[in-house]
Every structure is written in structure tokens, then in C-alpha cells.
Steps between C-alpha positions, in 0.01 A plus 500: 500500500627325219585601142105480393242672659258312693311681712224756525375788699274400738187693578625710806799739502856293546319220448684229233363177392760226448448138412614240771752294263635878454535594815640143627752539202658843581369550882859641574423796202159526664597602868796745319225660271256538877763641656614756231176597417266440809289307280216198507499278345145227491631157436240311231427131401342463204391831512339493858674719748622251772760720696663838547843568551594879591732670707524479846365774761833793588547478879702774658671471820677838635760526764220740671269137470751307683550771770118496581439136428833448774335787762156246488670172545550344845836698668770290705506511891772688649697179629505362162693852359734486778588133432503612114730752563746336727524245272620748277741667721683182558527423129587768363846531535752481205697164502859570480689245386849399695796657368683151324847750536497560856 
């Protein structure tokens, strides 16, 4: 993170040991350096691991999730979609504005 180099390799694969005034110091490098390289990073004080900072879980949402997660949900009653859609009908008309040379 900064100019020196002051962390180790942990035991386990991705796993980085950096001290706490380190991390505190450069945290902003730290979360750039997770997400670039998918890293972990095990937080020390005084050489005792005290927390782990890593990247977070990859969540993917398709279109074809939203389609199936919208065919589950509750659906609207009839008289609600007509109401919806004469609403609709009696707004949507282009506004024209008065001819000011007439």
C-alpha cells in the first residue's frame, strides 16, 4: 500500500496480513488493491489477527430473474389496470401550445 512493504502472506491462499495503523493509513489503497485483485486481506494488532477485510460476495441479477421474481409477486386486480390505464389515456395527449401569431 505504501512505498514500503508491510505486509505478509498469510497462511491460506489470498490471504494478506496487514497491520491496523497500515490499513487505517491507506484504507482507500486497500479496498482498490481488494477489488483489483479479489484479495484478503487479515487486519493485525500487534501481531494478533483482529479482523478481515476481503471482497464482497458477486450477486447477479438477470432480466430472466426479474421476469420470474415479477410472475411470483402478488398481480393487480382488474379494476386497478383499468383505472391505470384510463389514467393514461387521458394524459397522454401532446400539449400544444397556442399559436401567439394567430
Amino acid at each position: 500500500m505504501s512505498g514500503k512493504r508491510t505486509h505478509r502472506h498469510q497462511g491460506g491462499a489470498g490471504r494478506i496480513s496487514v497491520s491496523a495503523t497500515e490499513a487505517a493509513k491507506n484504507f482507500g489503497r486497500l479496498v482498490d488493491r481488494i477489488r483489483e485483485t479479489r484479495a484478503t486481506y487479515v487486519v493485525e494488532r500487534a501481531g494478533v489477527p483482529v479482523a478481515q477485510v476481503g471482497p464482497a460476495e458477486r450477486s447477479m441479477f438477470t432480466m430472466a430473474d426479474l421476469k420470474a421474481l415479477l410472475a411470483e409477486g402478488p398481480r393487480a386486480d382488474d379494476e386497478y389496470l383499468k383505472a391505470v390505464s384510463r389514467a393514461i389515456e387521458s394524459h397522454n395527449h401532446p400539449r400544444l401550445r397556442k399559436n401567439p401569431w394567430s
